[in-house]
C-alpha positions in Angstrom: 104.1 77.9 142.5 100.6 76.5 142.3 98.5 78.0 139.6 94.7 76.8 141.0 93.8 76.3 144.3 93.1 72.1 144.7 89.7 72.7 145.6 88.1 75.6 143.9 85.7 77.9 145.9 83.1 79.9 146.2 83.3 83.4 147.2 85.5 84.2 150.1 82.5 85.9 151.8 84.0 86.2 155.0 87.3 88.4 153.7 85.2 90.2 151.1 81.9 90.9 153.0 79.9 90.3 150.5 76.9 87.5 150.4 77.8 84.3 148.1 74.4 82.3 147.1 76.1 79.4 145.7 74.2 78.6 142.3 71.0 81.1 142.7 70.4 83.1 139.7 70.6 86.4 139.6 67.0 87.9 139.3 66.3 85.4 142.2 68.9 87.1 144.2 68.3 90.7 143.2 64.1 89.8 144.2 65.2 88.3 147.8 67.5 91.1 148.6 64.9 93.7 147.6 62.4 91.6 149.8 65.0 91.6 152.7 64.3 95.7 152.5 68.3 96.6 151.0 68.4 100.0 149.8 70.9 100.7 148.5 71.9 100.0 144.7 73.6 96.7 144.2 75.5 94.1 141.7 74.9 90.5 141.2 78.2 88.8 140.0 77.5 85.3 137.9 80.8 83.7 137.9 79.1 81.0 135.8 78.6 83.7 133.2 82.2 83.4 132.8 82.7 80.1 131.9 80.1 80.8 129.4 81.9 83.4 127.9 85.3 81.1 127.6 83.4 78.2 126.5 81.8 80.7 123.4 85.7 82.0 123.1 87.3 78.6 122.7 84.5 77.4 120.3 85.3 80.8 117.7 89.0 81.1 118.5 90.3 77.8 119.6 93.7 78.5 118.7 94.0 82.1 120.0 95.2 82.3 124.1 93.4 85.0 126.1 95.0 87.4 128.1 91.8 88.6 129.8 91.9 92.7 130.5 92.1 93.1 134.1 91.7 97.2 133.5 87.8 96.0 132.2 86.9 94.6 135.5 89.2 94.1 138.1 86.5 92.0 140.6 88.9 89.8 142.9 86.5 86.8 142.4 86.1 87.0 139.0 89.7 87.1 138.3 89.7 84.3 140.2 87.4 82.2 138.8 89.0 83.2 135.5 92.4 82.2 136.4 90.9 78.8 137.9 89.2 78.3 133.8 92.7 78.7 131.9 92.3 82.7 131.4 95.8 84.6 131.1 96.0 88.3 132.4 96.9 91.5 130.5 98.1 93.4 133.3 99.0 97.8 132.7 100.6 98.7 136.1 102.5 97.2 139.2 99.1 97.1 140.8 97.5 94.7 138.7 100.5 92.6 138.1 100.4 92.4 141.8 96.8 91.2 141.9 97.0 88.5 139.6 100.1 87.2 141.4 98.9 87.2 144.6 96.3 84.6 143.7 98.7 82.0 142.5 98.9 82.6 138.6 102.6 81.8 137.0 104.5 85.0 135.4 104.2 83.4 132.3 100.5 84.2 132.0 100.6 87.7 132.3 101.6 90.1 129.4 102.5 93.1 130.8 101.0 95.5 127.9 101.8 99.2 128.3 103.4 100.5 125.9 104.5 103.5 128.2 105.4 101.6 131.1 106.5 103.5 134.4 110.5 102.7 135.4 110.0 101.4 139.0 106.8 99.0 137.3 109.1 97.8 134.6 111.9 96.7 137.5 109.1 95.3 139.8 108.0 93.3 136.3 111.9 92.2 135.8 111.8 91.3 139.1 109.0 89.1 139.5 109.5 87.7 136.3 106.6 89.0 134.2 108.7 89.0 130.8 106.4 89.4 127.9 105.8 93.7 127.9 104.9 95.8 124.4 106.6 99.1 123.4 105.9 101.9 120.8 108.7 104.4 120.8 112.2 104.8 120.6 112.1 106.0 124.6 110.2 102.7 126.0 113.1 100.8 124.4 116.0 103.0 126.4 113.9 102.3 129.3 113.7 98.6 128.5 117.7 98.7 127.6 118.1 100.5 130.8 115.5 98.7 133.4 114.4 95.5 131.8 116.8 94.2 129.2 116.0 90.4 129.3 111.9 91.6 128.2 110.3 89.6 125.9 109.0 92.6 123.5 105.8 92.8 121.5 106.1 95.8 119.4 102.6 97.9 119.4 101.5 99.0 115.9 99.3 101.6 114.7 95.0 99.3 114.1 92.3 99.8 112.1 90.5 101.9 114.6 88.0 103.9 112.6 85.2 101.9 113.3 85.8 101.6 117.0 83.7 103.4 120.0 87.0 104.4 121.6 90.1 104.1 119.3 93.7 104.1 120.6 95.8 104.9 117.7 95.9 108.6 118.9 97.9 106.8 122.2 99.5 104.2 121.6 101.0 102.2 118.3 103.9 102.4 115.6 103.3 103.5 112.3 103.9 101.0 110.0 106.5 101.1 107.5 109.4 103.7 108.1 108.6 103.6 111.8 108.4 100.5 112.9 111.6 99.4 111.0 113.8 102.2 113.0 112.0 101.2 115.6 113.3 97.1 115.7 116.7 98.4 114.5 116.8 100.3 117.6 116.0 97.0 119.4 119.0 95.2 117.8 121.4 98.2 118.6 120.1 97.2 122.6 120.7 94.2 122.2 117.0 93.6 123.3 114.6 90.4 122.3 111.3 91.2 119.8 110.0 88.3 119.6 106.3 89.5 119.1 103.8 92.2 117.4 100.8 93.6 119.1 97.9 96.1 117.9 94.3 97.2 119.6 91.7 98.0 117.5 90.1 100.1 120.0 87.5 99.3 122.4 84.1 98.0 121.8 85.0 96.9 117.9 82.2 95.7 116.2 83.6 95.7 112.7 85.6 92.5 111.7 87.8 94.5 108.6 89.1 96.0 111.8 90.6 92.8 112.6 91.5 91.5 109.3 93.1 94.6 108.0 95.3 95.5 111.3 96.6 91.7 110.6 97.0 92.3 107.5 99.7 95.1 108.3 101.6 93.1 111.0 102.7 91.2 108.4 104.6 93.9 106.8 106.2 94.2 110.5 106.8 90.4 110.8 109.1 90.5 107.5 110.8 93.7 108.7 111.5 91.8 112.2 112.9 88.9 109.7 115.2 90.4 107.9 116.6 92.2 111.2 117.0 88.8 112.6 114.3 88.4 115.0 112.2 85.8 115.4 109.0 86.8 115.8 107.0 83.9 117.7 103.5 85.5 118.4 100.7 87.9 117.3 98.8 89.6 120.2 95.6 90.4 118.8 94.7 92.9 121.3 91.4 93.2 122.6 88.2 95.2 122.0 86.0 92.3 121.2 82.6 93.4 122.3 80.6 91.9 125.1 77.3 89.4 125.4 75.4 92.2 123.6 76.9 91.7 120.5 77.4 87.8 120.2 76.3 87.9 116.5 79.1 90.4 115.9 82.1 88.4 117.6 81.0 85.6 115.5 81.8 87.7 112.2 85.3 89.0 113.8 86.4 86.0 115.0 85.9 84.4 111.5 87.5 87.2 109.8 90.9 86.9 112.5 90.7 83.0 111.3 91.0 84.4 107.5 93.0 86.8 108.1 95.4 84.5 110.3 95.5 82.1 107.4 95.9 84.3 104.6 99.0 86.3 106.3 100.9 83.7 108.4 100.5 80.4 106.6 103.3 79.3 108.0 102.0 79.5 111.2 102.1 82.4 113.9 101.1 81.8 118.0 97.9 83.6 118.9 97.3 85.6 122.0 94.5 88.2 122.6 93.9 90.9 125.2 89.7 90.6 125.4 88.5 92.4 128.4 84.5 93.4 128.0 84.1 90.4 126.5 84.3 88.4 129.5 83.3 91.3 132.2 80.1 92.6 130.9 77.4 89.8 131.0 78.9 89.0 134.6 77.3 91.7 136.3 73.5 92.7 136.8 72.3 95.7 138.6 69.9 96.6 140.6 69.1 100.3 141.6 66.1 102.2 143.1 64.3 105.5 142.6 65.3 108.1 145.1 63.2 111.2 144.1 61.3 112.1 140.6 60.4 115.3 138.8 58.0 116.5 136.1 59.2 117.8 133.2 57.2 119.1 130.4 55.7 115.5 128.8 58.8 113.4 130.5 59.8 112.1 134.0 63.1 112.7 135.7 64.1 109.7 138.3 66.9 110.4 140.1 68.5 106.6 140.8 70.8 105.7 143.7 73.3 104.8 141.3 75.2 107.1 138.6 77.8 107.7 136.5 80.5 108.2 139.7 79.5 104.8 141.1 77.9 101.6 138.0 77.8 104.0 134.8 81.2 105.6 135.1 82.2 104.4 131.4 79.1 106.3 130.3 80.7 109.6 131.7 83.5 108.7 129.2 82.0 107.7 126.4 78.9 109.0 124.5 78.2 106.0 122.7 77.9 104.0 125.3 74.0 103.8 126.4 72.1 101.6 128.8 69.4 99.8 128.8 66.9 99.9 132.0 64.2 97.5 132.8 61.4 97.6 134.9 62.2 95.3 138.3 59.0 96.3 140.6 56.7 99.1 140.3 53.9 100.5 142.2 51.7 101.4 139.2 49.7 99.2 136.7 49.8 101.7 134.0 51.1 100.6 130.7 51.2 104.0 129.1 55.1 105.0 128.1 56.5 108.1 128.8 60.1 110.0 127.7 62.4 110.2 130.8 66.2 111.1 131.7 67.8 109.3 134.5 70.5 111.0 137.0 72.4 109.6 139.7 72.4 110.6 143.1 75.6 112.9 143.1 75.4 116.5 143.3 77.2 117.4 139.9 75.3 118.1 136.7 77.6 115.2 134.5 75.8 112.5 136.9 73.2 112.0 134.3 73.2 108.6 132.4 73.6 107.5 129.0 69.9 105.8 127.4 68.7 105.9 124.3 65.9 109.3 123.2 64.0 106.4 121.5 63.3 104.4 124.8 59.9 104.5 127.1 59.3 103.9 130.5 55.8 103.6 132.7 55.5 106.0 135.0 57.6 104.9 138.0 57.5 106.3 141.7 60.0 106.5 144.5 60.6 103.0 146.3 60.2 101.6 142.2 62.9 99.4 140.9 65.2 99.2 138.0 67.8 96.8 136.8 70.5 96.6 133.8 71.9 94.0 132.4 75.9 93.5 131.0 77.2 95.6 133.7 80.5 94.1 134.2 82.7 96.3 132.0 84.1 99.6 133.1 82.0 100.1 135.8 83.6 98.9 139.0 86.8 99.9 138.2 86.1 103.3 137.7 84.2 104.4 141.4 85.6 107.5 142.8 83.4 108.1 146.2 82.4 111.1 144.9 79.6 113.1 147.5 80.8 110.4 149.6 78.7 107.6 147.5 80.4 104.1 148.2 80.5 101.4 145.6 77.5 99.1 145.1 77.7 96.2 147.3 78.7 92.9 145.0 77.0 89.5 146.0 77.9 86.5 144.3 76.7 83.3 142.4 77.2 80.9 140.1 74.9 79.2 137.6 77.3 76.8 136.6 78.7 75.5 139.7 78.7 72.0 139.0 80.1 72.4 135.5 82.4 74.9 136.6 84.2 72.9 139.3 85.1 70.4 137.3 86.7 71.9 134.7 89.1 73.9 137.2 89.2 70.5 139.0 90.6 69.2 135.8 92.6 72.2 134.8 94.4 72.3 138.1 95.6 68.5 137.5 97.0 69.7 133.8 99.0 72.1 135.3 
């Protein structure tokens, strides 16, 4: 099965009715579509922005293989363009496994990473050949003895989450010690194949002991594994590596993985990761008007035509995620800054989004614009039509067209 399509594209505009401007930047296509008298909110995807990011991830962790997070951002053209750059997929349900086959990608690059996997998705894995899955508990492996006995196992172990903005270990993971060691005898009772230890540190990790320390346990797993007689061939990493944002911070974690790699497994280990913000959020740019304002005391309320049930759904979820508006067009000159809330358009008192207290606006009127940046994570995927509001409209580019087609030129010829 072809991995790459000969010729890469640009957006399928016609099947996804969405507008593709070829190499245009964003602000320049946000400006022209404003000027063109759109109303509704809308997002600017830069699938250049994503060769960017795997350039940046093969420079700081040249010897780890990603497994993008489809859950982060489940765009059909990004995955795409992705899967056309050398990106593997860490896939959580029949649904997304689906997805990534259907545009061409061999079994062998998705890890199928639910540690609690539905029966009918672990046959319909079996069945299409998507081998590598991860496990945490004693019923996952009946289920894998009983549906999926020729898996390739990863066994999931409890992180260093306490530094995260949304830990797992509460979910998902093995203790270590006591736990994980009934846990692989188990697997040899089944007969089944561990041939692999997994961990998350929880998402939006921005502390690199995190990383080092959760590595630091697998190898207490990896001797376990060895003495049980299996041979252990790969350590997924996981994901949570933050986004764009924080480049200075994935700098520091991906040197402490490198140390941490080397210090543990000097005889060597194979390297997989599960990064999923890291290469959604600087994709995405939004664009979103004033609807209506209020007065409040000394601050403005703007209500936006975008809110947490459409763009800034993972702010709904999580507190510490804030965002970060800037001032597209206005009708005022004023420079004077004033305190302001922002709510979305929904009828529902949670459709109020996430900024910081400490940020300023000038006073804005109806018709004004706003934009925010890194807007690729979490917020797509998490749309529910609520009051009837339909997801932004998506149009595409690329900044790094050129560039971009010939290294999937090249990668489809490796392959």
């Amino acid at each position: 099965m072809a991995l790459l399509q000969t010729k890469p594209v640009v957006p399928d505009t016609k099947r996804r009715k969405v507008e593709a401007a070829l190499d245009e930047k964003p602000m320049s296509i946000i400006k022209r579509k404003i000027q063109e008298g759109i109303e509704d909110s809308f997002l600017v995807v830069d699938l250049g922005e994503a060769l960017r990011r795997v350039e940046m991830w093969e420079k700081h962790l040249p010897d780890v293989k990603p497994f993008y997070a489809v859950k982060s951002c489940p765009d059909p053209e990004l995955l795409k363009a992705l899967l056309q750059l050398g990106v593997n997929f860490d896939c959580a349900s029949k649904g997304e496994i689906q997805a990534i086959l259907k545009l061409g990608a061999d079994p062998s690059r998705i890890i199928y990473a639910n540690p609690c996997k539905q029966p009918s998705h672990a046959r319909f894995a079996r069945d299409r050949k998507v081998f590598k899955t991860t496990f945490d508990n004693r019923a996952e492996l009946a289920k894998c003895h009983a549906h999926f006995s020729n898996a390739e196992l990863f066994i999931r172990i409890f992180p260093d989450d306490s530094s995260s903005k949304v830990p797992f270990s509460s979910k998902f993971g093995a203790d270590i010690g006591d736990c994980s060691l009934d846990l692989l005898e188990r697997a040899k009772d089944f007969g089944l194949n561990v041939m692999g230890i997994s961990f998350h540190v929880g998402s939006d990790c921005l502390e690199p002991t995190s990383y080092a320390e959760t590595i630091r346990r697998s190898r207490i797993v990896y001797d376990q594994a060895k003495t049980l007689g299996f041979n252990i061939t790969t350590l997924d990493i996981g994901g949570g590596m933050p986004g764009a944002r924080n480049d200075k911070e994935f700098i520091k974690i991906a040197a402490a993985i490198r140390k941490a790699v080397d210090t543990h497994y000097p005889e060597g280990i194979d390297l997989i990761a599960e990064p999923g913000r890291f290469f959604s959020a600087s994709t995405m740019t939004l664009a979103t008007s004033i609807i209506a304002k209020r007065i409040e005391e000394d601050s403005f309320m703007y209500y936006l035509n975008d809110g947490v049930f459409k763009s800034f759904s993972e702010g709904a979820y999580i507190d510490a995620i804030k965002y970060h508006p800037n001032v597209l067009q206005r009708r005022s000159s004023s420079k004077e800054l004033h305190r302001f809330t922002l709510w979305g358009p929904a009828l529902g008192a949670k459709d109020k989004i996430n900024t910081l207290d400490s940020l300023r606006l000038p006073e804005l009127f109806v018709g004004d614009w706003l934009y925010f940046n890194n807007m690729g994570a979490y917020s797509v995927c998490f749309n529910i039509k609520f009051n009837g509001f339909e997801q932004s409209p998506r149009f595409y580019t690329n900044t790094e067209l050129k560039k971009f087609l010939k290294r999937a030129n090249n990668q489809s010829k490796s392959l």
